[in-house]
N, C-alpha and C positions, 0 to 999 in steps of 0.2 A: 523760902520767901514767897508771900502769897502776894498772885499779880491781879488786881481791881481795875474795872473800867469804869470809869464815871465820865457816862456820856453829860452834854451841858449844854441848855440854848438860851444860857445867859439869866433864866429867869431866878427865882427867889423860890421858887418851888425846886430847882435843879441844886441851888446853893444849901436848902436845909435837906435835900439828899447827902451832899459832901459832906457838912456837920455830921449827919447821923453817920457817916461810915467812917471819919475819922475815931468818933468816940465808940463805934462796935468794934473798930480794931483798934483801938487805942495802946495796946501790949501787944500788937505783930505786928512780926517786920514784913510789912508789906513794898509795893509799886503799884501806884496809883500812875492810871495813865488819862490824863483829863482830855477829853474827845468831843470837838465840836465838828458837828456834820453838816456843811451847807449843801443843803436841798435845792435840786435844779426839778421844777417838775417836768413829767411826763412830753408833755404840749414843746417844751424849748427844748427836750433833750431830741425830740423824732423830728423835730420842726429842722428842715432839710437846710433853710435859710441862716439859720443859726448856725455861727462858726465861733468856737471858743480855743482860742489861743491859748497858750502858756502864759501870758504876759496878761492877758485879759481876766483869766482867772486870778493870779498872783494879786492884779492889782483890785480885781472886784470881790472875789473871794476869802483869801489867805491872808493878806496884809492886816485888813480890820479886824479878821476874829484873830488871830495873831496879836493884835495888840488888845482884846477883851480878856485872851488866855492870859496874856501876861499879868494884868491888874488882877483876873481873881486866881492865880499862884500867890500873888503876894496879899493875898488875904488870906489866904486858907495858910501862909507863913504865919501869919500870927497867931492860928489856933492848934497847928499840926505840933506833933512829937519828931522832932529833928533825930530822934535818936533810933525810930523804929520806922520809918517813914520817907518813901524818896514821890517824887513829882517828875511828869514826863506829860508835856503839852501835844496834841497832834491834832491838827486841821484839816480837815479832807471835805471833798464836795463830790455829790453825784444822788446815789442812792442811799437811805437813811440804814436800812438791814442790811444791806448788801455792805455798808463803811463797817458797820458793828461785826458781822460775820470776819472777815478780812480780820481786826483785829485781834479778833478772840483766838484766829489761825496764826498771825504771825506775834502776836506777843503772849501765846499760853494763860488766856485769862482764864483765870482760874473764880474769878464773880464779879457780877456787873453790881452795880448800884445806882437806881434811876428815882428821880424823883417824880411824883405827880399831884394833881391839883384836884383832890376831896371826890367825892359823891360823884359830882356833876361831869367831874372829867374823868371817872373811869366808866359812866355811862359813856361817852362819847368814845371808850377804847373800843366799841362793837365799828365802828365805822372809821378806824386807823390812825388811832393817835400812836404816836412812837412807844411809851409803855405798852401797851397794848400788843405794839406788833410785836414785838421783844420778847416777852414772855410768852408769846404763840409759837414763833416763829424762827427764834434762837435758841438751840440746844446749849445753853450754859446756864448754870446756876445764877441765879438773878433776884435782887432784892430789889422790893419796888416800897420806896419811901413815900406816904401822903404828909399832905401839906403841914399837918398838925403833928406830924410824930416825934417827938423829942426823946432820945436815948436816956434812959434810965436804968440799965441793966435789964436782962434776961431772966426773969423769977420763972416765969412760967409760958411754956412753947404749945398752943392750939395745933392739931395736925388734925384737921377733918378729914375721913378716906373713908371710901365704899367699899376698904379691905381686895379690890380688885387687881392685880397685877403686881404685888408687891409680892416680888422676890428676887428681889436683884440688891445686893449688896450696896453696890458703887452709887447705884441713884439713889438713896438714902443717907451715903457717906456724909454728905455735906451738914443735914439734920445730927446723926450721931455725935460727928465734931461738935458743934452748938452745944448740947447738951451733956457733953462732958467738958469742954474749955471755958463754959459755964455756971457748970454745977445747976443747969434748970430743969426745972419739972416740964415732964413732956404729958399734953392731955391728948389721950388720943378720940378722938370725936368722930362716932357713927351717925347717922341720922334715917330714920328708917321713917316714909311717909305712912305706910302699907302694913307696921307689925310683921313683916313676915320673914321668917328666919334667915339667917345667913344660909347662903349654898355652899357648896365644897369649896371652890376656890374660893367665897371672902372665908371660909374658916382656912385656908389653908396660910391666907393673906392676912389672918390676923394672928396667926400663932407664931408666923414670919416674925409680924414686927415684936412679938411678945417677947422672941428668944432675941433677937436684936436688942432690944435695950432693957434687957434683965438683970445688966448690972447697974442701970442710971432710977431714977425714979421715977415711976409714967404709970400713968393708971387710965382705963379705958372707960367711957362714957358714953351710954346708950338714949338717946333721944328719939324720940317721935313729933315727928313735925311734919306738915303736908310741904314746906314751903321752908327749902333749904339755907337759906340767906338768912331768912328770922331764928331759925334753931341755930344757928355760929353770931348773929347776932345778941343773941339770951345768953347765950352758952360765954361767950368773951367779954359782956357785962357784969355778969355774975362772979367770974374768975378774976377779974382783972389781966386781960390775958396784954403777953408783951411784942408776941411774935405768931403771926401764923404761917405754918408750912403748909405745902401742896404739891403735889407730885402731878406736871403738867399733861399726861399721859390721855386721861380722860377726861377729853374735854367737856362733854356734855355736864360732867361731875365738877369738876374745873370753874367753866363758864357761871356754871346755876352760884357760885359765890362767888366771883372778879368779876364778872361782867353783865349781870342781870339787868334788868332793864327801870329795877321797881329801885328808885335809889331815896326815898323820904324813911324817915328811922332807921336809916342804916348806916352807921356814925362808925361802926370797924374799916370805911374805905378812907376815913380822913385822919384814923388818931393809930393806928395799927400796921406796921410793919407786914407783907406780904413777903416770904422765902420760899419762892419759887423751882423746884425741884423737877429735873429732866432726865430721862431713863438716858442713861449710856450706852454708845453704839458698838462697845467692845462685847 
């Protein structure tokens, strides 16, 4: 049974994250653990003045989102699968990464599911929005939902990579699963600004992923483009793409597509699934 965190701050962009991960696992039996994290900032948590009781917390903290949890359990009741499907509420307050790490250690999460809000707000993840930190800065496989993305099945999985550092089994796992619990076509997507050949390691990183998924159906695609975000832009219009992966590993490869700065024509951050992929420390 696979165990899901869907952090929540109430919003409508948090809500059509839980739609979409209801209906991507719509046929496993999962545990969804719904996690709202109130945030004490920096200033009141070192501020020496500042004394926070049990009771103080309880009653300023836990009781009202406590009673937020409760009302959206009993809407995500009306659309969840009772049959595959368990619910577990939990409230904490302090640090936002620090509550998300904790849980992923004490409840074996095995994928986050975070919502966020288009273009404009994963510009602003360069300077610490909660997706943002999350997919930087937690080592768990993590789906990052925009505002616009509505489930329709998995036809076909984008996986842009500079072929660099891929040979590791287990950080890929969670891709392979997809596209065979699926049955979707995986495109693999190079982008080269410069024309100039792969070195040893991207050939050795792309013959990797070649024998990896040589029983599923994935085919590779060679692009030149000076300006990386517009070639997976073209490339996921063209396609219709449903999902993109990414192996968080390198960042600067990474960043140039979730976090660029240039966000006007770039409509894959609001209607496109992000599947977020982290090298394992085994």
């Amino acid at each position: 049974m696979k165990s899901v965190l869907l952090p929540t701050d109430f919003s409508e962009n948090s809500w059509n994250a839980i739609e979409y991960a209801l209906e991507f696992l719509k046929r496993e039996p999962c545990v969804f653990y719904l996690l709202h994290v109130n945030t004490m900032s920096n200033a009141i948590l070192n501020d020496p003045t500042y004394i926070s009781t049990e009771d103080v917390i309880e009653e300023v903290y836990v009781k009202p989102s406590k009673v937020k949890l409760h009302k959206l359990l009993k809407r995500i009741s009306k659309i969840s699968d009772k049959d595959y499907h368990r619910f577990y509420s939990i409230v904490d307050y302090g640090f936002f990464i620090d509550s998300i790490r904790r849980q992923i250690e004490e409840k074996n999460i095995d994928l986050i599911v975070m919502g966020t809000k288009g273009a404009s707000g994963l510009k602003k993840i360069v300077i610490g929005s909660n997706a943002g930190d999350v997919v930087v800065k937690v080592k768990c496989t993590t789906l990052v939902v925009p505002e616009n993305a509505v489930y329709d099945g998995i036809s076909e999985v984008a996986f842009p990579t500079d072929f660099s550092s891929h040979n590791n089994f287990e950080t890929l796992k969670p891709l392979v699963d997809l596209v065979e619990e699926r049955d979707s076509k995986l495109s693999v997507l190079h982008v080269n600004g410069s024309n100039q050949s792969l070195n040893e390691e991207q050939e050795n990183g792309k013959e990797f992923i070649k024998d990896l998924f040589g029983e599923y159906e994935h085919k590779f695609f060679f692009l030149s483009n000076k300006k990386l975000e517009d070639a997976v832009q073209c490339f996921t219009e063209s396609r219709e793409v449903d999902m993109i992966a990414m192996v968080a590993k390198n960042l600067n490869y990474f960043q140039q597509i979730l976090f660029h700065s240039r966000v006007e024509n770039i409509t894959y951050h609001t209607n496109i699934p992000f599947l977020v992929l982290h090298e394992t420390t085994n």
